[in-house]
N, C-alpha and C positions, 0 to 999 in steps of 0.2 A: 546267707549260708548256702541258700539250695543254687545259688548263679554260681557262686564262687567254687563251689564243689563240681559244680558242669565246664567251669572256664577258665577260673583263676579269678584275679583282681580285673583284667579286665572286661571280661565276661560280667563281673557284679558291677563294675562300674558304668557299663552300658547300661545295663539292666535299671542302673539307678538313675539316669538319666530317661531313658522310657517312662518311667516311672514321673517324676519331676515336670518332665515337662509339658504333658499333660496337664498335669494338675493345678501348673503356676499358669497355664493359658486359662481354665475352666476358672478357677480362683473369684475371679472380678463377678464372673457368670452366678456362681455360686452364691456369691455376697447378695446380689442384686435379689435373687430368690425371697431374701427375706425383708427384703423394701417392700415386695408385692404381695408376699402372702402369710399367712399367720405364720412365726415363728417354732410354733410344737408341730405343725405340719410339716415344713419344711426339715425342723431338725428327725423327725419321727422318718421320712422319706430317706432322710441323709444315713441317716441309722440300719432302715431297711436294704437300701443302695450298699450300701460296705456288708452289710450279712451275705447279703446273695454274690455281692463278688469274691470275698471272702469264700464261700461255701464252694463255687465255683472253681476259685483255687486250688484248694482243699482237694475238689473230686478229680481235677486232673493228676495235683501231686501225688495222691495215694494212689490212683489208680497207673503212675508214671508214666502220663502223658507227652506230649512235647511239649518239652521247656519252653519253646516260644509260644507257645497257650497261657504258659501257668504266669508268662511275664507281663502277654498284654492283660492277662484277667487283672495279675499284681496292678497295673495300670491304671485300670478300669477304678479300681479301689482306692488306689490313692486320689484319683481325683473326685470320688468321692467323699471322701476326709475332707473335702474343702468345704464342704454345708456345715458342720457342725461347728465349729467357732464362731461365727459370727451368729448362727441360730440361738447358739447358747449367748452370746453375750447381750444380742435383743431380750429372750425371752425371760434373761433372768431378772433384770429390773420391775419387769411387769408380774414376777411372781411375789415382790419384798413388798410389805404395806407401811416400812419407815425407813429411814436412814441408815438406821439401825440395823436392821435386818438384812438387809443390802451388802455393807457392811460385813457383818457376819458371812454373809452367802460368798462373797470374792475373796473371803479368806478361808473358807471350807474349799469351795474351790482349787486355789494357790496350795494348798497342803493337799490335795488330792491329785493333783499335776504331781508334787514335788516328788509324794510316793509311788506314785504311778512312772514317774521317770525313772525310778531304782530296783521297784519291785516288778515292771513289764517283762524288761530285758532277763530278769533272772527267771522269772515265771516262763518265757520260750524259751531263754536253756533249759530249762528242767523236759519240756516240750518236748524239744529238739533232741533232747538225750532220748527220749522216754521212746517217741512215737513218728520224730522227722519233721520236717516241715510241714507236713499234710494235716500233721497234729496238731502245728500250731495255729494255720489258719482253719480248721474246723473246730477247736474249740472259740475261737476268737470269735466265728461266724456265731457262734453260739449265742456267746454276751452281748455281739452288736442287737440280735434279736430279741436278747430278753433288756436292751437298754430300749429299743423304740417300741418294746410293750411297756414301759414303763413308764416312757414319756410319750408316748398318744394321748391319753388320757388329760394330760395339763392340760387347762383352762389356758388361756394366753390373748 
């Protein structure tokens, strides 16, 4: 919203490409992280890494910075985003003690994606209405933080 309101369509659509492509080069980089080092580490880093870029966003947008700050910070964050699936998919097996459990865990998961795919986007509109874009990557910056205070702590 906030490219598209400074350019049009293709103003966000460059914007989404800075974004992307970054993240699909760092990607392989990001995987490898967790071949070498513990899993809650690396996801708890990945966590922290999107809070502060996230927060960083945030203080340009509010403070209505230049957009080209607020796109490479956007940037910065996406390719961030690339530690936490594979973190999560190591470390979640080594949390399950049967099958069972396991089991359960990728289908808690799978339902929290599913609502998380329907309730995100409405949750930054409401954002978006309420407070702008600055709103939505400062509370975001939020959760990322209280998510890698949450998972430091695992055992892994």
């Amino acid at each position: 919203m906030y490219a598209y309101e400074r350019g049009g369509a293709t103003t966000a659509g460059v914007v989404a490409v800075v974004q992307l492509v970054p993240a699909a080069i760092f990607a392989p980089v990001a995987a490898s992280f967790v071949d070498r080092h513990s899993p809650t580490r690396v996801l708890t880093a990945g966590y922290l890494a999107q809070s502060v870029a996230m927060a960083a966003t945030a203080s340009v947008l509010l403070a209505d910075g230049p957009p080209v700050v607020a796109y490479a910070l956007a940037a910065v964050w996406t390719s961030a985003v690339t530690v936490s699936r594979p973190s999560q998919a190591v470390l979640l097996p080594s949390l399950a003690r049967t099958p069972e459990e396991l089991t359960a865990a990728n289908v808690v998961s799978g339902w929290i994606e599913s609502v998380s795919v329907l309730g995100a986007p409405a949750a930054a509109g409401v954002l978006l209405g309420v407070g702008g874009a600055g709103a939505v990557f400062a509370v975001m910056a939020g959760a990322l933080l209280v998510a890698a205070v949450l998972v430091a702590p695992v055992n892994s």
